[in-house]
C-alpha positions in Angstrom: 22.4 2.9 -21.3 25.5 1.0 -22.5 27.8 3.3 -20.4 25.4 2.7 -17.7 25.9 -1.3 -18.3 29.5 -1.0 -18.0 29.5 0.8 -15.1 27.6 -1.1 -13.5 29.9 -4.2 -14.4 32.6 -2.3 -13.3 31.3 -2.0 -9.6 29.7 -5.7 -10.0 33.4 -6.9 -10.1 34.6 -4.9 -7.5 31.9 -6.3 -4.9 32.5 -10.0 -6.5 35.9 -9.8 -5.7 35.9 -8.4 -2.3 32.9 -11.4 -2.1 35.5 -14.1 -3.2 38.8 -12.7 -1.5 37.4 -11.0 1.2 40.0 -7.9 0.5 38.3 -4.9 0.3 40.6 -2.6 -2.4 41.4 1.1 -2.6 39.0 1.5 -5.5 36.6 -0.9 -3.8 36.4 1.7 -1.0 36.3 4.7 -3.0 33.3 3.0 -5.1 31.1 2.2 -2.1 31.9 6.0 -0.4 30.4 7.4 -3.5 27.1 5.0 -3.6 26.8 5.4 0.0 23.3 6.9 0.8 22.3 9.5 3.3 21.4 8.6 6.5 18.3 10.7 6.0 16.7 8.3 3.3 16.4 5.1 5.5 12.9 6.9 6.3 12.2 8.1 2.9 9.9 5.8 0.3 12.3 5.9 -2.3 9.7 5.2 -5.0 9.2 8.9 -4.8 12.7 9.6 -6.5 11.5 9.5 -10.1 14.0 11.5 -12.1 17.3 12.8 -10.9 20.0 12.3 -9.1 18.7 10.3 -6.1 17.1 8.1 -9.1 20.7 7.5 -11.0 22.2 6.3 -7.8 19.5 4.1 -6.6 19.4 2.5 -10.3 23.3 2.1 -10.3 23.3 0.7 -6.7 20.2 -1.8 -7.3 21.9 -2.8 -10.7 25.4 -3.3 -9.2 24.5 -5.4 -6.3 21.6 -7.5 -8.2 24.4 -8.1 -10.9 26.6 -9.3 -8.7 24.3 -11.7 -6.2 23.4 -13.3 -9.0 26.8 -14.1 -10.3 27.5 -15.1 -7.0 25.0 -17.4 -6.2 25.4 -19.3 -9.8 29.5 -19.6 -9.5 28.2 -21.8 -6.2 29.3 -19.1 -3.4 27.4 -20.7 -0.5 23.9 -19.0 1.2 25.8 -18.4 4.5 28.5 -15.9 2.9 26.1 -14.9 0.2 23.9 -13.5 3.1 26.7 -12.2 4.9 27.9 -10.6 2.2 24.7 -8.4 1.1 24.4 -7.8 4.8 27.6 -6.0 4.9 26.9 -4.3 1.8 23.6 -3.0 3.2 25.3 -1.8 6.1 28.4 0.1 4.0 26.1 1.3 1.4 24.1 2.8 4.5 20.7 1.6 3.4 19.9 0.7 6.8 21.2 -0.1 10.1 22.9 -3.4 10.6 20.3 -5.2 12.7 17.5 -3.7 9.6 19.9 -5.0 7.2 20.6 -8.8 8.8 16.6 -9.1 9.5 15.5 -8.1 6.0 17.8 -9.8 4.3 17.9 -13.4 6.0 14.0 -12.6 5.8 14.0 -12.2 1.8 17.0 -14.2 0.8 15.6 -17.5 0.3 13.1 -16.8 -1.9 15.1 -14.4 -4.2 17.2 -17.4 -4.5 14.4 -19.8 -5.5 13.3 -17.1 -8.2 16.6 -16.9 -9.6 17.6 -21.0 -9.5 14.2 -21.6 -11.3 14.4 -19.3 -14.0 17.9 -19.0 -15.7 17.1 -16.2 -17.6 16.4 -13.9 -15.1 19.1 -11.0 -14.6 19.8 -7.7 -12.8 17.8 -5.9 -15.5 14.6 -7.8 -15.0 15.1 -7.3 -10.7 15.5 -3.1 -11.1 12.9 -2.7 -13.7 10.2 -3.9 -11.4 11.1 -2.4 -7.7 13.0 0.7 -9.7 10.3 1.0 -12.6 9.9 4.6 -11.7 12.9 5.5 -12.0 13.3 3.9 -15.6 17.0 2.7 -15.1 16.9 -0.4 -17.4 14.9 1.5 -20.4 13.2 -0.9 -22.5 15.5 -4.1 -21.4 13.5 -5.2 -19.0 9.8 -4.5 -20.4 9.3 -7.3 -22.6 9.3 -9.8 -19.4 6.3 -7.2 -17.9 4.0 -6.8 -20.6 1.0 -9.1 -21.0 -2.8 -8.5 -21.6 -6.0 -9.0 -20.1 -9.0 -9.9 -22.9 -11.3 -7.2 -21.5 -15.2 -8.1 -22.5 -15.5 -6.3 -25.6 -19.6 -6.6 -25.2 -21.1 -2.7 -25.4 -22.1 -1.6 -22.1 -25.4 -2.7 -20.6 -26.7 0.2 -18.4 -29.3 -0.4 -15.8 -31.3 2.8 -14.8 -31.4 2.9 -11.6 -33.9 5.6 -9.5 -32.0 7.2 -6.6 -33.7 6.3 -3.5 -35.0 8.5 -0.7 -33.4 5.5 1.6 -30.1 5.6 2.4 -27.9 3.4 4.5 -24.3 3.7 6.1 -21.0 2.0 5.4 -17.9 2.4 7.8 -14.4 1.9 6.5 -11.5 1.3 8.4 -7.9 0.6 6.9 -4.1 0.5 8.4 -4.1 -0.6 12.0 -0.9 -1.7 12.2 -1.0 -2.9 15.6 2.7 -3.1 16.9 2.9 -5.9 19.8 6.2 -3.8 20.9 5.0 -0.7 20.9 6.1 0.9 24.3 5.0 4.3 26.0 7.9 6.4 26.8 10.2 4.4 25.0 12.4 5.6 21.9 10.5 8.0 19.4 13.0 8.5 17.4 15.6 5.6 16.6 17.8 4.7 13.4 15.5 2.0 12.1 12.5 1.9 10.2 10.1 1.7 13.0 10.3 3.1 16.5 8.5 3.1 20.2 9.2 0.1 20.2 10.6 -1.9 23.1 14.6 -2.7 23.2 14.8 0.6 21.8 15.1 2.8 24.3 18.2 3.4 26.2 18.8 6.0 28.8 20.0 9.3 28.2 20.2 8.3 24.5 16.8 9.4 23.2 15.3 12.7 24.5 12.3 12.1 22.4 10.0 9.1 24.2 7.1 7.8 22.7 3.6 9.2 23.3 0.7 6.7 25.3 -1.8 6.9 22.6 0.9 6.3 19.9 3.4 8.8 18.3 4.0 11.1 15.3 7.1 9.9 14.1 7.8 6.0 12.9 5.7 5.0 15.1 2.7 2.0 14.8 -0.6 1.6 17.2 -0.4 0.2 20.5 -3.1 -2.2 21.2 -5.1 0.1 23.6 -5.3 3.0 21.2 -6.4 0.0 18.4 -9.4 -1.3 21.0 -10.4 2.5 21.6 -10.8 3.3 18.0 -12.9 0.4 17.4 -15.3 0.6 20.4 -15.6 4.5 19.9 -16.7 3.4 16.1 -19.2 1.2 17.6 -20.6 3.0 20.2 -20.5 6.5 18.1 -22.2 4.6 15.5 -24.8 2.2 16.1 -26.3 2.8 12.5 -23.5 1.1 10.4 -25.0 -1.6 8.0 -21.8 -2.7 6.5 -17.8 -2.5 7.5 -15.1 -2.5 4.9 -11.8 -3.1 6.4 -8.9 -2.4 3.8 -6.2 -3.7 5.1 -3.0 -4.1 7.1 -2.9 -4.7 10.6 0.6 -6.0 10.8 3.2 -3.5 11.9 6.0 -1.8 10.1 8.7 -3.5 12.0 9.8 -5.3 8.6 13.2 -6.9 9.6 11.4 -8.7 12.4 8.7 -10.3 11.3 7.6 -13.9 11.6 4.9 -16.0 10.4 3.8 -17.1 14.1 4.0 -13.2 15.3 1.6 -12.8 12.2 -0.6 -15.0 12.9 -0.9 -14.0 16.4 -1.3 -10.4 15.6 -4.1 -11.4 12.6 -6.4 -12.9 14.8 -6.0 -10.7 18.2 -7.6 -7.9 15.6 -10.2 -10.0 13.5 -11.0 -11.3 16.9 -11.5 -8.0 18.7 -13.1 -6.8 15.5 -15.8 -9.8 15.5 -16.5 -8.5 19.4 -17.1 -5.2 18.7 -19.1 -5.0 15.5 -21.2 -8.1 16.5 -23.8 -9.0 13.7 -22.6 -6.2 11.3 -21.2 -7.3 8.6 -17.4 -7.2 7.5 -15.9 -7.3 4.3 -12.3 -7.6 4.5 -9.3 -7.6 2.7 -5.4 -8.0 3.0 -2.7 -5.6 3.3 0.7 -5.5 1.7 1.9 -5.9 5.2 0.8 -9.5 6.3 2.3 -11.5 4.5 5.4 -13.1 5.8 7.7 -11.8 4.9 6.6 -8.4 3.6 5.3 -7.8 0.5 5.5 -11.6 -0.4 2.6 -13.0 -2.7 3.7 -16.7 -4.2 2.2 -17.4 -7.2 -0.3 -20.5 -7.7 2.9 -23.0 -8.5 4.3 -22.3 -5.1 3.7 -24.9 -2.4 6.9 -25.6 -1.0 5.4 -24.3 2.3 8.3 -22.3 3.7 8.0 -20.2 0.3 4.3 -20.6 -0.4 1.7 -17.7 0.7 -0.9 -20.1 1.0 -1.0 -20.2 5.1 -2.3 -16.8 5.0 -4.8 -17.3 2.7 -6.1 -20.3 4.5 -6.2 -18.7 7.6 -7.7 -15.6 6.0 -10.7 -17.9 4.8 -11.0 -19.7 7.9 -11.4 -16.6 10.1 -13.6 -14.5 7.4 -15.9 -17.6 7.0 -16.1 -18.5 10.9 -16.6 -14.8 11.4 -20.1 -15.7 9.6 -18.7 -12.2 7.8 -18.5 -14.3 4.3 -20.6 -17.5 3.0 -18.2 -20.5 2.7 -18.3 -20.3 -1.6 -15.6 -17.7 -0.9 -13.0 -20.0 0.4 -12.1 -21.4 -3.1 -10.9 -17.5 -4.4 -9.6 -16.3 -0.9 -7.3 -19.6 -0.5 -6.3 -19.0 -4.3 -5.3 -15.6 -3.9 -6.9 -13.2 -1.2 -9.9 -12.3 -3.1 -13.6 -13.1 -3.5 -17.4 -11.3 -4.0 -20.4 -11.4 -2.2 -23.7 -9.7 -2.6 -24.7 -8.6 0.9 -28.1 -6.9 -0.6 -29.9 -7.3 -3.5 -28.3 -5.3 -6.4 -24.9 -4.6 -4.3 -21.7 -6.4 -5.0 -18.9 -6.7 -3.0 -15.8 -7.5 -5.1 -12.7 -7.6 -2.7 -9.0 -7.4 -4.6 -5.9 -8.8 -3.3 -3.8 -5.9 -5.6 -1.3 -6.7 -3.4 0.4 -9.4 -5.1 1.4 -6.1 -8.1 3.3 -4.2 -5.5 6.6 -3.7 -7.2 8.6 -5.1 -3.8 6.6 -8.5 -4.8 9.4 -10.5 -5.6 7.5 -13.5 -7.0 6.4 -10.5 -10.0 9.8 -11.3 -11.2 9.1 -14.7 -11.5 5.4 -15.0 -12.7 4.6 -11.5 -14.0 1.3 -12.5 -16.1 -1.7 -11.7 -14.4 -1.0 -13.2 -10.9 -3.0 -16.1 -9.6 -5.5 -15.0 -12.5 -7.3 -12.3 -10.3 -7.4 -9.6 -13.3 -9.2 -12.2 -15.5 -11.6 -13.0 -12.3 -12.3 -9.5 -12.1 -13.5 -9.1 -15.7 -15.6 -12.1 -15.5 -17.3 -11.3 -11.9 -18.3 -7.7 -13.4 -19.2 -8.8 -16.7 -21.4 -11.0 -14.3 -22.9 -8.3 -12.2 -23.6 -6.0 -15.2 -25.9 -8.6 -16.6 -27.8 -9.5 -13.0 -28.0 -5.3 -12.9 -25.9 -5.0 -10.1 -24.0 -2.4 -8.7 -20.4 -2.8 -7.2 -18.5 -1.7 -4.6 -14.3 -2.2 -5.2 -12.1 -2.7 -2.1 -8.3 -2.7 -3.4 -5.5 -2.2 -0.5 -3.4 -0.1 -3.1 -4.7 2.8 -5.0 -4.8 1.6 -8.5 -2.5 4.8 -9.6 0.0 4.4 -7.1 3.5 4.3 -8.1 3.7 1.2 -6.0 2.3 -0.6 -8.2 3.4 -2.4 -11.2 2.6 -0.5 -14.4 1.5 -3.2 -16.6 -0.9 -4.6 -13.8 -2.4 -1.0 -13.2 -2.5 -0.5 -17.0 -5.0 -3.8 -17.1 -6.8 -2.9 -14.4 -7.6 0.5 -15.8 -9.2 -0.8 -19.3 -11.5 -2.8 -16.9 -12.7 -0.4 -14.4 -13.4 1.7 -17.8 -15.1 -0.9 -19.6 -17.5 -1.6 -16.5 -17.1 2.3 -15.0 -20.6 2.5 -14.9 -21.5 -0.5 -12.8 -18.7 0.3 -10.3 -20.6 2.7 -7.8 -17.5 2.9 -5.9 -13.9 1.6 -5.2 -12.5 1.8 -1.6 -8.3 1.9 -0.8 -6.3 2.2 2.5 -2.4 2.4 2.3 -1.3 5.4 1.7 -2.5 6.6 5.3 -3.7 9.8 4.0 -7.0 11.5 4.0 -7.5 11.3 -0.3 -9.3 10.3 -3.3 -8.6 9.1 -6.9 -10.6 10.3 -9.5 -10.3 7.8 -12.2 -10.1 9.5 -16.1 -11.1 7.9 -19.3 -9.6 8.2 -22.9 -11.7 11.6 -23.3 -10.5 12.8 -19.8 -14.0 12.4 -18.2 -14.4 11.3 -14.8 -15.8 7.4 -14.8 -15.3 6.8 -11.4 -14.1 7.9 -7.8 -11.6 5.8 -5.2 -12.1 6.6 -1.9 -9.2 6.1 0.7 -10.1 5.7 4.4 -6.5 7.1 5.9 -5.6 5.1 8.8 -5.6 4.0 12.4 -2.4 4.0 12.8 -0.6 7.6 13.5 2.7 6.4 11.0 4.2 8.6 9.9 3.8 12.2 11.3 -0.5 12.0 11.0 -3.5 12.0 13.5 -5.7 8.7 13.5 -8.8 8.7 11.8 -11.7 6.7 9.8 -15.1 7.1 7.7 -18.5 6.9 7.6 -19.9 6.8 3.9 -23.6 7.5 3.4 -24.6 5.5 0.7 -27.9 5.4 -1.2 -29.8 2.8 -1.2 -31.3 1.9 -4.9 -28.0 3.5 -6.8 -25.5 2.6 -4.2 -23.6 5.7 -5.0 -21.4 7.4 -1.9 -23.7 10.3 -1.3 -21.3 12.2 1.4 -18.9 11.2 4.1 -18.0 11.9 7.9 -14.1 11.6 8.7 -13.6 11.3 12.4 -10.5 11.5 13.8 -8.1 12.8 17.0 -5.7 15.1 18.1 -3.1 12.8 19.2 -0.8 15.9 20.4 -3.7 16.6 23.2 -4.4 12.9 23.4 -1.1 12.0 25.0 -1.3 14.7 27.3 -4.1 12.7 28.6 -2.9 9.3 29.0 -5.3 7.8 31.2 -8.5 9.4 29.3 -9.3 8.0 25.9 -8.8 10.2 23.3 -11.4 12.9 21.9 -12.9 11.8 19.1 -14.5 14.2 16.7 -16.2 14.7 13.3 -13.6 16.4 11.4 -15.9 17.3 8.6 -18.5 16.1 6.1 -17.0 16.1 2.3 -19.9 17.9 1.1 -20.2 20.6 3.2 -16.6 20.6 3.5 -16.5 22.0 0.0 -19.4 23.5 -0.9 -20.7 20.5 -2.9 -24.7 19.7 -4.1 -24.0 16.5 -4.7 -20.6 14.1 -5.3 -21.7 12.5 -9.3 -18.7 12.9 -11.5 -19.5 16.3 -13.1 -19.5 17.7 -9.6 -16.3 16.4 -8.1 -14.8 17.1 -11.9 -15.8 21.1 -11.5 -14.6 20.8 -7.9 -11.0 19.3 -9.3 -11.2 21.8 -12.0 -11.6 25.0 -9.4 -9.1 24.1 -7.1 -6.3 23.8 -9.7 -7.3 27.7 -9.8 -8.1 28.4 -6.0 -4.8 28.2 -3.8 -6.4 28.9 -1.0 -9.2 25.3 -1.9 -5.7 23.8 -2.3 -4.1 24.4 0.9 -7.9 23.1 2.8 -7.4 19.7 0.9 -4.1 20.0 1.8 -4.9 20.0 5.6 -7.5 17.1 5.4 -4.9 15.2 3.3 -2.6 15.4 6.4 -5.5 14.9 9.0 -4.6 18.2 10.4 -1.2 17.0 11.9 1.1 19.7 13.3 3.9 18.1 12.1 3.4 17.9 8.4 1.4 21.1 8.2 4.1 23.2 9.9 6.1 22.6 6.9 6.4 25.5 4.9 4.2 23.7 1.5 4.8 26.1 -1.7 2.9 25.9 -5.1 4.8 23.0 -6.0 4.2 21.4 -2.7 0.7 21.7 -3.2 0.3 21.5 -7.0 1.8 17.4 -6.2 -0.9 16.6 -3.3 -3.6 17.9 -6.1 -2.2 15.7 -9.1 -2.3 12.8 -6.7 -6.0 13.4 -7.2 -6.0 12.6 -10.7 -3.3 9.6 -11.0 -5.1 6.5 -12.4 -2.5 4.3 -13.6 1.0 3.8 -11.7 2.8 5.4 -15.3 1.0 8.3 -15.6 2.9 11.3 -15.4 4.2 12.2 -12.7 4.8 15.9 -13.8 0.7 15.7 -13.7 -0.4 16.3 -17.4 -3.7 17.6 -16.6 -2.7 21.1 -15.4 -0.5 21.5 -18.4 -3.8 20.8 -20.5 -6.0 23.3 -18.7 
């Protein structure tokens, strides 16, 4: 690590000088041709790149060029060059194109600059050990500014037996629009930036690959007719839906042009459209990592300079839920602090909705007030600790899977010890954002099964996936998920169809998809348990993972490939290992 340090100081002074002088050197040049990435991984989540070599360059590059922003910005080098400078060294270190890299970072500038002007102690260190956590570049330097504690209720459980019901009723979920207001059929499918099909992409002769009607497999977000057609087929498929959970994001992935007016616009176009269609059914909704302006962005409670502060979104969030009539107004006070709340939409069901958001790892403002942000952890223990003495069951909507690697470890760590200590009040837990057709299993201390995570996949087709959504019978006196539909499209023969609306179908019913009585623990924990053994189980969880999309399931997938979709089954926590412990301990 102190090799790595003074490496890293090495290549900070380089960049610093060619900052200041504006010469770049021989060595300079040499320097930046080895960091230089491969055009291949502007597409590629680099959160992925856990141990390696990909993960030693990422770590010296973030480390380098945090190092040396900082010590530029406090010797009094002006924002105008400071920008123009990272710009350029986006561009050279080929981490995006150059438009990418000038939106992004005249989008994210200003408030890394607050962060660091406010808190003199912060340093390169404390920046790469959130968004780089995985990759463990800063060992143990940066952990002391992460770790904290949540006082879990240390009460013994309180267990309420509860008869299953003959009555059951139906909840539909439906996660990752991403509408894209530039989305543009037969424009450019494939392009050098993060999202494509979009327009003022496409120029003749340059692109052979043009962008489907109904949306496209590559980088590619939902246009706004194949957004309306997935919600009216859900309503007029499904007449029988008590409840809707939406999990999140509707803006688009177009990251380096975002804006808080384009947001806004987009926001309301889909809660509006979704008020039409579902009329008097109720919605329970929750924010994505993508709506905030600019991406990822949570502010803490202290921020209210407004052009930093997250607070518009979470007033407008409130004001449309609570016009909506989907929530009663005594929600405004949480969703305005932080983009969360609870409801009880039947007697012994509650609703808690999570804004986990605000622990992504590409949260800036976690660099500047780590602790338990806006104090939802802490909310969370006391609403269950609430519901388990009124006897209530819950139901969990979180945009992030709680084990995602996405999310920062000691916030996952917390959460954990709280879905264990109330595990058996917590009928369910609902995510969105990975886009994929999944479920977390969630482990206790004695590697039991305490709970289940259900992800809804997505609308939009981003990347390389068919659009789909749920239908969760749920019973009515437990409120445990009993089964599940999955409906979905082939978007391949949809866009050969352009002016007929796609063919929606019932992909398949989890149950009788896999040969299950029933989905309690001990079921789904023997159905884990034979698959680790059945290759060929693995490769059909495999295909509904992928929602049967040609392009990811023509890739050749070998026992490794598929031994990595199956441990995503069992990942809990953000740290756990990523080498997937439990098949070394069968």
């Amino acid at each position: 690590m102190v090799d790595d340090e003074v490496n890293c100081t090495l290549i900070s002074n380089e960049i610093e000088n060619w900052a200041t002088i504006g010469i770049k050197t021989k060595r300079f040049n040499n320097i930046m041709n080895d960091l230089s990435l491969p055009s291949s991984w502007q597409k590629i989540d680099w959160t992925n790149f856990v141990d390696g070599i990909k993960s030693t360059l990422l770590c010296t590059i973030c480390k380098s060029v945090a190092k040396s922003i900082i010590n530029l910005h406090r010797t009094g080098v002006p924002d105008d060059k400071l920008k123009k400078t990272i710009t350029e060294l986006c561009v050279i270190l080929n981490i995006q194109s150059e438009a990418v890299c000038q939106g992004v970072v005249s989008l994210n500038l200003p408030i890394f600059l607050y962060i660091i002007d406010h808190d003199s102690t912060i340093n390169h260190n404390d920046i790469c050990g959130l968004v780089l956590q995985n990759q463990d570049c800063t060992g143990t330097i940066a952990l002391q500014r992460y770790e904290w504690s949540i006082n879990v209720d240390k009460n013994n459980k309180r267990f309420v037996n509860k008869k299953l019901s003959k009555q059951r009723y139906k909840i539909l979920q439906v996660t990752d629009i991403h509408y894209d207001p530039l989305y543009e059929a037969n424009g450019s499918a494939d392009c050098n930036e993060p999202t494509c099909c979009r327009k003022g992409q496409y120029h003749i002769n340059d692109q052979p690959i043009l962008a489907g009607y109904w949306g496209d497999f590559n980088n590619c977000d939902s246009p706004w007719h194949a957004v309306t057609d997935a919600l009216d087929n859900m309503a007029s498929q499904h007449k029988d839906i008590d409840y809707v959970y939406f999990t999140g994001d509707i803006i688009d992935h177009g990251i380096w042009q975002t804006s808080r007016q384009g947001n806004t616009e987009s926001l309301i176009k889909t809660f509006n459209k979704i008020i039409d269609t579902f009329n008097d059914t109720p919605v329970y909704p929750i924010l994505g990592n993508h709506e905030p302006h600019p991406l990822n962005l949570f502010s803490p409670d202290s921020i209210v300079a407004d052009e930093l502060s997250t607070k518009w979104l979470y007033k407008l969030m409130a004001d449309t839920w609570i016009n909506a009539g989907w929530l009663p107004e005594s929600t405004r006070q949480t969703i305005q602090r932080g983009g969360y709340y609870t409801v009880v939409p039947r007697n012994g069901l509650r609703v808690i909705a999570l804004n986990n958001n605000i622990a992504y790892i590409l949260n800036w403002w976690l660099i500047y007030e780590p602790e338990d942000p806006n104090g939802q952890l802490k909310w969370l223990n006391d609403v269950l600790r609430e519901a388990e003495d009124r006897g209530e069951a819950v139901h969990l909507l979180a945009h992030v899977p709680s084990g995602s690697i996405q999310i920062q470890h000691t916030w996952s760590r917390e959460y954990n010890k709280i879905i264990n200590r109330f595990s058996h009040i917590i009928a369910a837990q609902f995510n969105g954002h990975t886009h994929n057709d999944e479920l977390n299993l969630i482990f206790n201390d004695d590697k039991q099964v305490i709970n289940v995570a259900w992800n809804g996949g997505s609308i939009t087709p981003y990347a390389f996936l068919n659009s789909n959504y749920k239908v969760y019978t749920v019973n009515a006196d437990s409120f445990a998920i009993e089964n599940f539909d999955n409906w979905m499209y082939n978007l391949t023969e949809a866009n050969l169809t352009p002016n007929k609306s796609p063919n929606w179908f019932k992909s398949y019913s989890f149950k009788e998809e896999y040969n299950l009585q029933d989905l309690s623990y001990e079921s789904l924990n023997n159905w884990l348990l034979n698959m680790t053994k059945n290759v060929t189980l693995q490769q059909q969880y495999r295909r509904n993972f992928h929602k049967n999309a040609s392009p990811e399931l023509d890739k050749y997938c070998d026992e490794e490939c598929l031994r990595k979709i199956v441990c995503q089954i069992v990942t809990g926590k953000s740290d756990d290992d990523p080498n997937c412990e439990y098949f070394k301990n069968l």
